[in-house]
Residue, then its C-alpha position, 0 to 999 in steps of 0.5 A: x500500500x505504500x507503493x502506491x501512495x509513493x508513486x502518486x506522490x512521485x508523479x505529483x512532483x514531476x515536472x510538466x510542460x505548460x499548458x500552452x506548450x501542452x496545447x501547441x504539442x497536442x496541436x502538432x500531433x493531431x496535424x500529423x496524424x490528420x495529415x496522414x490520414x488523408x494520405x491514407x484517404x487519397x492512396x485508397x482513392x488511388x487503388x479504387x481508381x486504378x480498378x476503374x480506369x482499365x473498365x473505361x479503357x475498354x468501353x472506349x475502345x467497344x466504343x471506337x470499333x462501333x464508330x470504326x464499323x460507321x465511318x471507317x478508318x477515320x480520324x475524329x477531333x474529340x473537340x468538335x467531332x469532324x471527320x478526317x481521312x486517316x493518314x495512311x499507315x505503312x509497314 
C-alpha cells in the first residue's frame, strides 16, 4: 500500500510542460496524424481508381470499333467531332 501512495506522490512532483506548450504539442500531433490520414484517404482513392480506369479503357475502345464499323478508318477531333481521312499507315 505504500507503493502506491509513493508513486502518486512521485508523479505529483514531476515536472510538466505548460499548458500552452501542452496545447501547441497536442496541436502538432493531431496535424500529423490528420495529415496522414488523408494520405491514407487519397492512396485508397488511388487503388479504387486504378480498378476503374482499365473498365473505361475498354468501353472506349467497344466504343471506337462501333464508330470504326460507321465511318471507317477515320480520324475524329474529340473537340468538335469532324471527320478526317486517316493518314495512311505503312509497314
Amino acid at each position: 500500500m505504500n507503493e502506491k501512495v509513493e508513486t502518486v506522490e512521485a508523479v505529483s512532483d514531476s515536472k510538466k510542460i505548460t499548458a500552452e506548450e501542452l496545447t501547441d504539442l497536442q496541436k502538432h500531433v493531431n496535424q500529423i496524424n490528420n495529415a496522414q490520414l488523408q494520405l491514407g484517404q487519397l492512396v485508397s482513392q488511388k487503388h479504387s481508381i486504378l480498378k476503374v480506369i482499365p473498365e473505361l479503357q475498354k468501353g472506349l475502345k467497344t466504343f471506337q470499333e462501333g464508330l470504326e464499323k460507321e465511318y471507317g478508318n477515320v480520324s475524329i477531333n474529340i473537340q468538335d467531332g469532324t471527320i478526317e481521312e486517316a493518314p495512311a499507315t505503312t509497314v
